[in-house]
N, C-alpha and C positions, 0 to 999 in steps of 0.2 A: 774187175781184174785188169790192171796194167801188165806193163811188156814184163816187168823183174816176176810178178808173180804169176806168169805165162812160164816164165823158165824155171823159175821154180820149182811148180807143180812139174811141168814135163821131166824135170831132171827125180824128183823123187816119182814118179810116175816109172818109169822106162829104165831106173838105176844108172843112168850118165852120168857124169861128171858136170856140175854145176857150168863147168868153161865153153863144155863140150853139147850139152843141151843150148847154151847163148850163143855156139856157135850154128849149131841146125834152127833156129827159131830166125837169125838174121837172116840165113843162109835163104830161108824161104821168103823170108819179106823179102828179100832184095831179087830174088829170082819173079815173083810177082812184081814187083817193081820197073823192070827188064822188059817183061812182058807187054806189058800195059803201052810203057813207054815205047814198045815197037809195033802199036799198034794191033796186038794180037789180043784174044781174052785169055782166061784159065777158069778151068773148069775143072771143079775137083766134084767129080760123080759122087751126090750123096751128102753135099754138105752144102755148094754154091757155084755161083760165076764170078768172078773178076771181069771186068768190063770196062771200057773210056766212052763216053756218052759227048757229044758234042754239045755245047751251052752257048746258044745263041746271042751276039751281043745287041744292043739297041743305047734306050734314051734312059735314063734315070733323072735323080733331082738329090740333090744334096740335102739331108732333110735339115742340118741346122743350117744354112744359108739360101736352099730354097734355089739354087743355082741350077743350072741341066749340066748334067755329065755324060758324053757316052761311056757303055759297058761295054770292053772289048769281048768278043766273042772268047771263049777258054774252051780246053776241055777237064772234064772231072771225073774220078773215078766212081765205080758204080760197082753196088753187090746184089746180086740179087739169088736168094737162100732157098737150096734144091727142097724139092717135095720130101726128103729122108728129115731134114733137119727142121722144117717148118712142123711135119709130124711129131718131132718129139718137144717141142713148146708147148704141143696147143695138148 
C-alpha cells in the first residue's frame, strides 16, 4: 500500500472527502515529522513508537575503488511495533 492508496482507503473508510482524508494523512506525517525532528518520540498506544536513534559514524572503503571514506555519524528514524499490533501479525 503507498501513500494515494492510504487515502484512499481512509477516505472510503470514514466517508471524507478524498481532499480532506490527504489532508488528515499529511497532517499526521508531518506532525510526526515535527516530532522526531524536535527530538521527542510518538507513541501511539497500541500500534508503535516513532523514535531518532543515533548512528554512529567511523571508516568505510569505497567498494568499487577500494578507497577509505569516513561515515559521518547521522541520525535515523526508527519504529518500533507495540505488543497490540505485533499480536495481530502473528
Amino acid at each position: 500500500m503507498n501513500k494515494n492508496d492510504l487515502i484512499q482507503k481512509l477516505s472510503d473508510t470514514t466517508g471524507l472527502a478524498k481532499n480532506d482524508a490527504m489532508k488528515a494523512v499529511e497532517g499526521v506525517f508531518s506532525l510526526i515529522e515535527q516530532a522526531l525532528k524536535a527530538g521527542d518520540e510518538v507513541r501511539l498506544t497500541g500500534f508503535g513508537v516513532f523514535a531518532v536513534a543515533q548512528r554512529a559514524g567511523g571508516k568505510g572503503r569505497n567498494p568499487q575503488t577500494g578507497e577509505e571514506i569516513t561515515i559521518k555519524p547521522s541520525k535515523q528514524p526508527r519504529f518500533r511495533p507495540g505488543k497490540q499490533l505485533k499480536d495481530a501479525l502473528n
